[in-house]
N, C-alpha and C positions, 0 to 999 in steps of 0.2 A: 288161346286154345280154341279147337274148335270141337264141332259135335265128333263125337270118339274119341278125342282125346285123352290117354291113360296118363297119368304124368306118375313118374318112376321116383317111388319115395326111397325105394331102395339104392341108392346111388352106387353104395359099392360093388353091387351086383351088376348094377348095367358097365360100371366100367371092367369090373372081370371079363365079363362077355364080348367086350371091346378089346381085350387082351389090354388094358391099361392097367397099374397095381394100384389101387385102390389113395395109396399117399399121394400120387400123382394129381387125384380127382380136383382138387382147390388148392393145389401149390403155388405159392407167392413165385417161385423162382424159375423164370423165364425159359434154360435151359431146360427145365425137367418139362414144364406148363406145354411147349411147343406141339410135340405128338395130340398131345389131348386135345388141345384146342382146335385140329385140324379133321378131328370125327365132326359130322354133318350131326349126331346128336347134342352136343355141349350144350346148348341153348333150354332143350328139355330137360336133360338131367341136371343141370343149375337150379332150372324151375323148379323139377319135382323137389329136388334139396330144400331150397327155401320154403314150398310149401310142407313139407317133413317138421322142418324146425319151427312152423307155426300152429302146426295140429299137436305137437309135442308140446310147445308152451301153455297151448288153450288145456289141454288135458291135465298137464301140471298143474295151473290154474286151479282146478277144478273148474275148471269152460265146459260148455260143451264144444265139437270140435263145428267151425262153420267155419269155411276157406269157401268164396264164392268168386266167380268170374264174370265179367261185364261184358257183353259185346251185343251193338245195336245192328238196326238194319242198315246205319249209313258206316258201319265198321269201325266203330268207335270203340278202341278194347284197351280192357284193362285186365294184368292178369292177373291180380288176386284184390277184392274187396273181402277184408274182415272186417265184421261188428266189435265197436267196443261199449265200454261199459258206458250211461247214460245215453246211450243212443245216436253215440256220433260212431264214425266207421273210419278206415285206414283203408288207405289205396298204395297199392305197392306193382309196382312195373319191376320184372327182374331183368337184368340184361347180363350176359357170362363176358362181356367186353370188359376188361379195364378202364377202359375212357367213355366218361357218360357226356352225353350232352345236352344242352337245355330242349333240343328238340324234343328228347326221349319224354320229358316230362308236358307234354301237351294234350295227350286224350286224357293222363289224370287230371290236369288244370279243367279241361274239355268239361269232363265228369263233376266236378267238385263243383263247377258252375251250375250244372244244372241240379245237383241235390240242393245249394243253398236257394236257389228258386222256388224249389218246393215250399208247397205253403205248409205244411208236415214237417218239414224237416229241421231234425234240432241236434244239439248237439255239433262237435267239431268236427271236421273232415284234416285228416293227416294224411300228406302224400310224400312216399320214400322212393329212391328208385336204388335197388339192393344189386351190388357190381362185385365185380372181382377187383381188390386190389390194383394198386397202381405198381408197375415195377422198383420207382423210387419207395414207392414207401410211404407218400404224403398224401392227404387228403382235404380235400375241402365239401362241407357236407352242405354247402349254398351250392343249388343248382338254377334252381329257377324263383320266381316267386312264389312261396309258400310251401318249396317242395324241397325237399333235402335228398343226398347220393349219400349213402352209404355201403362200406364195403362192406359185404356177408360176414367178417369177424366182428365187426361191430352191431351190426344188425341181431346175431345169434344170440348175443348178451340178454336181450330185451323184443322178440317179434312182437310182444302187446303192446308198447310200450306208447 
């Protein structure tokens, strides 16, 4: 994200406004998915989704809501850092692709490196990178070292987790 960034927790809204029907928004199935994924927004309003269903879980929780975002001067980003409980934090990259790759998982690896440097710093560091399904259907949640792909159905289950 950058400075201005509004991220659209309303997803159904912004796809009305897109003229896309709302079922379309995260559909597994290729033919319908197509239209949608060819708007220049999908990438934000992914985001804002996922961010939705993590202020929704911390609220649930009884959390308070903290969804924060990382970005240095050498452009090092991550797009959402939550706190978890005992003081470790979850790094989550979202990407609206179906196909993730170990590249995508490098400023969290980046990052995680340098919180465990900290002489302060305790607790675990959890990195997920949260996708759109695969057209097949299959998944493998090894992506890189210490960092797991998972698709948005699975991830919705559990964003503290």
């Amino acid at each position: 994200m950058t400075r201005g960034t509004v991220l659209a927790t309303a997803t159904g809204l912004g796809h009305r406004l897109r003229h896309y029907p709302p079922e379309i928004c995260l559909s597994n199935s290729p033919s319908r998915c197509d239209p949608y994924f060819l708007t220049p927004f999908v990438g934000s309003l992914f985001e804002g989704f996922v961010a939705a269903e993590i202020a929704k879980a911390q609220v649930n929780a009884g959390r308070r809501r903290e969804i924060y975002f990382f970005r240095d001067q050498q452009r090092l980003e991550v797009d959402f850092v939550v706190p978890r409980r005992g003081g470790g934090v979850r790094l989550i990259e979202v990407n609206a692709s179906s196909t993730v790759m170990p590249g995508m998982a490098g400023p969290m690896q980046r990052l995680a490196a340098a919180l465990r440097k900290r002489a302060r710093a305790r607790g675990t560091v959890d990195m997920v990178v949260v996708h759109r399904p695969t057209r097949a259907g299959t998944t493998s949640t090894a992506l890189a070292p210490g960092v797991r792909a998972l698709p948005w159905q699975r991830f919705v289950t559990d964003p503290l987790a």
